[in-house]
C-alpha positions in Angstrom: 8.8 21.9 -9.3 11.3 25.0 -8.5 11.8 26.0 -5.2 10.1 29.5 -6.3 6.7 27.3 -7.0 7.6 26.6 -3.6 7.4 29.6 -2.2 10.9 30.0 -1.5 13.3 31.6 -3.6 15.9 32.5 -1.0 19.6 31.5 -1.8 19.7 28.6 1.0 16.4 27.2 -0.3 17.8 27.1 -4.2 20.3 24.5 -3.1 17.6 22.1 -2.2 16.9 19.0 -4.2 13.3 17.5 -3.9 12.2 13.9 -4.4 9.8 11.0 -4.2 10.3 7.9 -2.5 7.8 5.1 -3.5 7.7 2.4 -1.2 6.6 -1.3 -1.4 7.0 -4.6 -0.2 9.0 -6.1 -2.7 8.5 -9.8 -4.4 11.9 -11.6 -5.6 12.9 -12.0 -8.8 12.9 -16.1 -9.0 11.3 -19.1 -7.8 14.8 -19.6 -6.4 15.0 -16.7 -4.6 11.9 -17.1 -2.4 13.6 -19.0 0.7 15.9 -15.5 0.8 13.0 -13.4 0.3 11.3 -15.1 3.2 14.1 -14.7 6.2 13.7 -10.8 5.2 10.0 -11.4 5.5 10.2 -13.1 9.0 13.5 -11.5 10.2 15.6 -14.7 9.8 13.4 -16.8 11.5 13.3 -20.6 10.9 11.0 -21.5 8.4 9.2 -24.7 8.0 10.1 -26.2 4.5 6.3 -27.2 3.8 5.5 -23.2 3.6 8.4 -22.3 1.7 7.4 -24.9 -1.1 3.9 -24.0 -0.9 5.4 -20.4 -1.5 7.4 -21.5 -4.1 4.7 -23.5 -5.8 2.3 -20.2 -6.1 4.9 -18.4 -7.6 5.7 -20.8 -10.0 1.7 -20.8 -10.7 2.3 -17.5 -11.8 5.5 -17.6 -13.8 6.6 -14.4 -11.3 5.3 -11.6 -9.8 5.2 -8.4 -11.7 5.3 -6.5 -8.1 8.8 -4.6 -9.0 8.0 -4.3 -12.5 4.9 -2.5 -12.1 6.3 -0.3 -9.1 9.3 1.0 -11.3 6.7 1.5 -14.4 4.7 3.7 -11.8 7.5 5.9 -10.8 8.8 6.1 -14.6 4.9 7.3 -15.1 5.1 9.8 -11.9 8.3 11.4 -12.8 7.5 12.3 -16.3 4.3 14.0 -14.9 5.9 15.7 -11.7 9.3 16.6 -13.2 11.2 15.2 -10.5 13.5 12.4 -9.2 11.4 9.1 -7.9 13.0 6.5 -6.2 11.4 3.4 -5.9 12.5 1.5 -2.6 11.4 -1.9 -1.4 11.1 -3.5 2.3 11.8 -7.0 1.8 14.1 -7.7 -1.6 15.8 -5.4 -4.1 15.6 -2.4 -4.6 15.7 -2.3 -0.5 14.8 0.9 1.1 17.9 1.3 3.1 19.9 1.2 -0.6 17.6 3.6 -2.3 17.6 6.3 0.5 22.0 6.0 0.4 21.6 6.6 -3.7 19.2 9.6 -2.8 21.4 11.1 -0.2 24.5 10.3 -2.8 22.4 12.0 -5.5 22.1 15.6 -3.5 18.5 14.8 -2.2 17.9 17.0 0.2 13.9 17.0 0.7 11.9 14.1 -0.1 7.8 13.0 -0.8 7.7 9.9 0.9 4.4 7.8 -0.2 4.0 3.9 0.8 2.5 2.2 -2.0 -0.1 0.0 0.1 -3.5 3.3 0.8 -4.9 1.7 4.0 -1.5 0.1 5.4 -1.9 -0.1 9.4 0.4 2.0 11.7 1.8 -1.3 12.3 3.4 -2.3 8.8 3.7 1.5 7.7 6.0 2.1 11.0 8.5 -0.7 9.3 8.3 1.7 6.2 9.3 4.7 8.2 11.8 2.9 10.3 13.5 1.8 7.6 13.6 4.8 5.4 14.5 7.5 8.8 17.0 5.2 9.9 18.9 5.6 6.3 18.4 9.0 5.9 19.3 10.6 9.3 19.7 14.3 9.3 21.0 14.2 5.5 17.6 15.3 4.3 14.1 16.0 5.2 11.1 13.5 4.9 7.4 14.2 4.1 5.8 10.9 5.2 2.5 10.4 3.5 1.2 7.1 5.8 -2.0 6.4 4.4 -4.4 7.8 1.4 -7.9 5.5 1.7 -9.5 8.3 0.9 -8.1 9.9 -1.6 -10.7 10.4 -4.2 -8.5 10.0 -7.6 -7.5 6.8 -5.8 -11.6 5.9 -5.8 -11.8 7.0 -9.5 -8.8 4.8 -10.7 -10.5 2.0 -8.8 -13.9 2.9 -10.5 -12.6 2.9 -13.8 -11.6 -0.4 -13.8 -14.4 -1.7 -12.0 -17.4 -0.2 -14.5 -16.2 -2.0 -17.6 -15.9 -5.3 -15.7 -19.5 -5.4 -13.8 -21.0 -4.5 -16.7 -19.8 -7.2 -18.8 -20.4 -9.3 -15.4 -24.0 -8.5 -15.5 -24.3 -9.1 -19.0 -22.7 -12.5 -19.5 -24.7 -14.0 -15.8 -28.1 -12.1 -17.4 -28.7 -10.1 -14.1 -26.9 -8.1 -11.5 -24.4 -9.5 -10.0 -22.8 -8.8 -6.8 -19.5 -6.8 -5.8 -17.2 -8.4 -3.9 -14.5 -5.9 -2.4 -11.4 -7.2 -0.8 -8.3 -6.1 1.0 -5.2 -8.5 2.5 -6.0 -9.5 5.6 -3.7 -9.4 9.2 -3.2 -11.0 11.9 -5.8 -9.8 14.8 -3.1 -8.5 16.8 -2.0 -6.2 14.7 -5.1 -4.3 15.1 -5.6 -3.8 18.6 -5.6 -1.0 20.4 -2.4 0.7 20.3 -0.6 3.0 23.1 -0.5 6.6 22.9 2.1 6.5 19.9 -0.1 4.8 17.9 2.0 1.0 17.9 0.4 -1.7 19.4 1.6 -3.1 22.5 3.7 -5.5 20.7 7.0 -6.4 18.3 6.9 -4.8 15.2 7.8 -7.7 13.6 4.1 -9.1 14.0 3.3 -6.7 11.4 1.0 -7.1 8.3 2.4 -9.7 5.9 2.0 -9.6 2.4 2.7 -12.6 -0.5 2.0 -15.3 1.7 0.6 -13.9 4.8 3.2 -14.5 7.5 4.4 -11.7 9.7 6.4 -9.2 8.1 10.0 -8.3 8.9 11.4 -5.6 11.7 13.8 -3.3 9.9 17.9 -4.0 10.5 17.8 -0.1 12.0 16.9 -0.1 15.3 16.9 3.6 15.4 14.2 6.3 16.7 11.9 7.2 14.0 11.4 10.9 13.9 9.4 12.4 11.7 11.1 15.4 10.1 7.9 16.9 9.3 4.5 16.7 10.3 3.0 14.2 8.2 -0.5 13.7 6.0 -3.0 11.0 6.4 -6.1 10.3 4.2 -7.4 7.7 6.9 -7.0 9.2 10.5 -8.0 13.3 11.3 -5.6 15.0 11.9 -3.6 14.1 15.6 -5.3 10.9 15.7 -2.5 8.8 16.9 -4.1 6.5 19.5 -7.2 4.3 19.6 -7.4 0.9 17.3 -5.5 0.5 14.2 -7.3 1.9 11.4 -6.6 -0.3 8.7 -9.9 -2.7 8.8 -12.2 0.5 8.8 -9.9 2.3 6.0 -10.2 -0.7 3.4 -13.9 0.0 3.9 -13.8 3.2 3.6 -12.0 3.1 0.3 -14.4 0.3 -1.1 -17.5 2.7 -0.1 -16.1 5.2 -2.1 -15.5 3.2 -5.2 -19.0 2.0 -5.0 -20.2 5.3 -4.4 -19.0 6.1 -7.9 -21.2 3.3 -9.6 -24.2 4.2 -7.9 -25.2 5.9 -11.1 -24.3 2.8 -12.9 -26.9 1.0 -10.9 -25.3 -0.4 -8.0 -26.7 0.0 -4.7 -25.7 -0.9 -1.2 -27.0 -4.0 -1.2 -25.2 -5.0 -4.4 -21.9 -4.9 -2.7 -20.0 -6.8 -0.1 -16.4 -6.9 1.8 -13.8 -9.5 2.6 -10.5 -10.0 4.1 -8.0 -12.1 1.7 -4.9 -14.2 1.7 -4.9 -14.8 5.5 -1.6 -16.1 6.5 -0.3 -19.5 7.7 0.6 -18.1 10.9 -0.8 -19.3 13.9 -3.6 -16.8 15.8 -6.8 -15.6 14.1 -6.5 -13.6 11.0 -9.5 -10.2 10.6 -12.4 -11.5 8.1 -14.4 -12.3 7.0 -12.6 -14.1 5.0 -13.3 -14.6 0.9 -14.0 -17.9 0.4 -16.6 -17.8 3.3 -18.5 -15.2 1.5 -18.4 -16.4 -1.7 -20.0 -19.8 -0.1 -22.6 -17.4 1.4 -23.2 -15.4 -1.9 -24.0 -18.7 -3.3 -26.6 -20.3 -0.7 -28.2 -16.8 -1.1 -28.5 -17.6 -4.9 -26.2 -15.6 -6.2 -24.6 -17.2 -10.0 -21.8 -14.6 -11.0 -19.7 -12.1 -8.7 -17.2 -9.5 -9.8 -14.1 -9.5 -7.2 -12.5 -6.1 -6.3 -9.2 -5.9 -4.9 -8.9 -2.3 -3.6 -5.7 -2.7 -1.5 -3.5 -3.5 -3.9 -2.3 -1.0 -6.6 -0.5 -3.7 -9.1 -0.8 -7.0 -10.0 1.2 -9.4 -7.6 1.0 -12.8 -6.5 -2.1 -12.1 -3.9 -3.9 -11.4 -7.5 -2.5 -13.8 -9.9 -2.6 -16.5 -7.6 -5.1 -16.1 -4.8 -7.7 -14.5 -7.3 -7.1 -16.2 -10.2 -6.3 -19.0 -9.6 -7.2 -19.9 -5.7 -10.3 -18.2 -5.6 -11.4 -18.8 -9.1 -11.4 -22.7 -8.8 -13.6 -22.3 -5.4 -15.8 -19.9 -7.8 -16.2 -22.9 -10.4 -17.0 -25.7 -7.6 -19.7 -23.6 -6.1 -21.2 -22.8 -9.5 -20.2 -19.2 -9.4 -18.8 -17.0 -11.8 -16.0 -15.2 -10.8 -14.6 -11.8 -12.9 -12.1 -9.6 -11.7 -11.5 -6.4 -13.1 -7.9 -5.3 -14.5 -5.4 -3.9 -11.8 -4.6 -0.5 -11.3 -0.7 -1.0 -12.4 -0.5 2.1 -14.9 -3.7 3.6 -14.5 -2.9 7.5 -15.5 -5.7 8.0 -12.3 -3.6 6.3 -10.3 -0.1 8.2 -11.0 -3.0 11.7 -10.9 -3.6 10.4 -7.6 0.6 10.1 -6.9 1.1 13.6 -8.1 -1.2 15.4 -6.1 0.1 13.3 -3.1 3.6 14.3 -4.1 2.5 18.1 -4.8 0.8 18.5 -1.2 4.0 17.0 0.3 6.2 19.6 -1.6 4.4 22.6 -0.1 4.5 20.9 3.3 8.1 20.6 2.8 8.8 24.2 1.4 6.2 25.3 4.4 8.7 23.6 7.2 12.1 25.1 5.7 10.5 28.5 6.0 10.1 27.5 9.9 13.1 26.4 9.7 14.8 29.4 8.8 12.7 31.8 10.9 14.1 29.7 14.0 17.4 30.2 13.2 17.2 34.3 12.7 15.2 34.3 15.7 17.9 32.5 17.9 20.4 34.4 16.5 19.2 37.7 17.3 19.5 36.9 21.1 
């Protein structure tokens, strides 16, 4: 997109660069690697060998996690529709997002699209995000922060599109409809309190949402203010809805509501469906639930024989998919006499990279939008 499309062709705006910045957790590479991916996960904190093999074990399970992979594959499949530079950075391995930001800034970036890869992340874990990528970039070039898209409803379609084919065949192979079981990763209670009037709960950031194995996640190196360069776009909160409880256990819902929404002709009602917290962590404290495994116990007393599971927080396959679904949860499934089928991840879903680029495209005329502002500011104070 040219800064005419933006709406502004001035001379000072033609020098502008735009970008996107995709951002993830990040999974390591090797089986080997996992003890160094943890300290980054806990902040250098001690870990206690037993988790760190179990860790190791459920990767091996799984030969690796695709998690970087698939995130590069989705910014190859944004760019090509957009037109523009993606960067892909990550919070906890390689690429990291302090890394990424220096190659943008050494690149000419000047204005950047800024969209965490995780729709109904809490304040909590998307802060570390923000942190991380404002503390890099300092007044080198402008952000557009896009914190959370639940509702986006591309998002809702990709999710449906993969989950039609699935339940169908589901309801087929049992010989009657089945269940839907949506789920999200769960966090530790804490993290979903009610936060202060700046929207972080009164507590370290390092207590944020976890993801591979469930422990807290890692406080960024940069201890720097984050200041958001421009006002930014949530899907999950109204607009200047900064305080109150987190939002994240209400947005997972929200997003599963919408994807069954968009079955409903299909069939599937609201009493076909259900919701569940997953991968709980080995931390201590109580994790948000209900968990999956006690609903799938309860979808069994109630006489329930086959149930599709719906991941809706995750946009690529990872290990919380190839190893807590298919493998964890599926040999629970087979004791209780359930059938368990999960429908194909998101990964390069051309929905999901639609959904991406009209993220991106809203966050490029918020950008152009503030550099007009920008410039006004600047003739008005000089003509005093």
């Amino acid at each position: 997109m040219t800064t005419a499309q933006l709406g502004t062709p001035d001379p000072v705006a033609a020098e502008r660069k735009f970008a996107v910045l995709l951002l993830a957790h990040g999974t390591p590479d090797t089986v080997e690697e996992i003890p160094e991916y943890l300290k980054n996960v806990v902040s250098g904190r001690a870990m206690t060998q037993h988790v760190v093999e179990e860790i190791q074990s459920r990767y091996a399970q799984i030969g690796k996690s695709p998690l970087t992979e698939w995130t590069l594959e989705q910014a190859v499949l944004l760019q090509q529709k957009i037109g523009l530079p993606v960067y892909v950075g990550m919070r906890n391995w390689k690429p990291y997002i302090g890394d990424t930001v220096r190659r943008m800034r050494a690149d000419g970036v000047t204005d950047a699209v800024a969209i965490c890869l995780a729709p109904q992340n809490s304040r909590t874990s998307v802060g570390l995000y923000r942190r991380a990528a404002y503390a890099e970039a300092g007044n080198a070039f402008r952000f557009y922060f896009i914190d959370a898209w639940a509702g986006h409803p591309r998002l809702a379609d990709a999710f449906a599109e993969r989950l039609r084919p699935a339940w169908q065949e589901a309801c087929r192979v049992v010989g009657t409809k089945v269940p839907v079981l949506f789920t999200a990763h769960s966090v530790p209670c804490r993290t979903i309190q009610v936060a202060d009037a700046s929207g972080q709960p009164g507590r370290a950031e390092g207590d944020a949402q976890s993801k591979s194995d469930g422990r807290p996640s890692a406080t960024s190196a940069s201890s720097g203010s984050v200041r958001p360069t421009v006002e930014e776009r949530s899907y999950a909160l109204p607009p200047g809805a900064s305080s109150g409880p987190d939002p994240y256990a209400v947005e997972t819902k929200h997003t599963a509501s919408l994807v069954a929404e968009r079955l409903a002709a299909d069939g599937l009602t609201s009493h076909d469906w259900y919701f569940a917290f997953q991968s709980q962590g080995m931390s201590g404290g109580p994790w948000i639930g209900p968990t999956v495994e006690q609903t799938l116990e309860g979808l069994y007393r109630e006489g329930h024989r086959g149930v599709v599971l719906q991941p809706i927080g995750f946009l690529c396959d990872h290990v919380e998919i190839l190893y807590d679904i298919d493998i964890a949860f599926q040999g629970l499934a087979r004791k209780l006499g359930l059938q368990l089928f999960r429908p194909e991840s998101l990964n390069a879903s051309p929905l999901l990279i639609a959904a991406l680029a009209d993220l991106v495209s809203q966050g490029l005329l918020q950008l152009g939008a503030a550099h007009l502002e920008d410039r006004s500011s600047v003739a008005t104070s000089g003509q005093k």
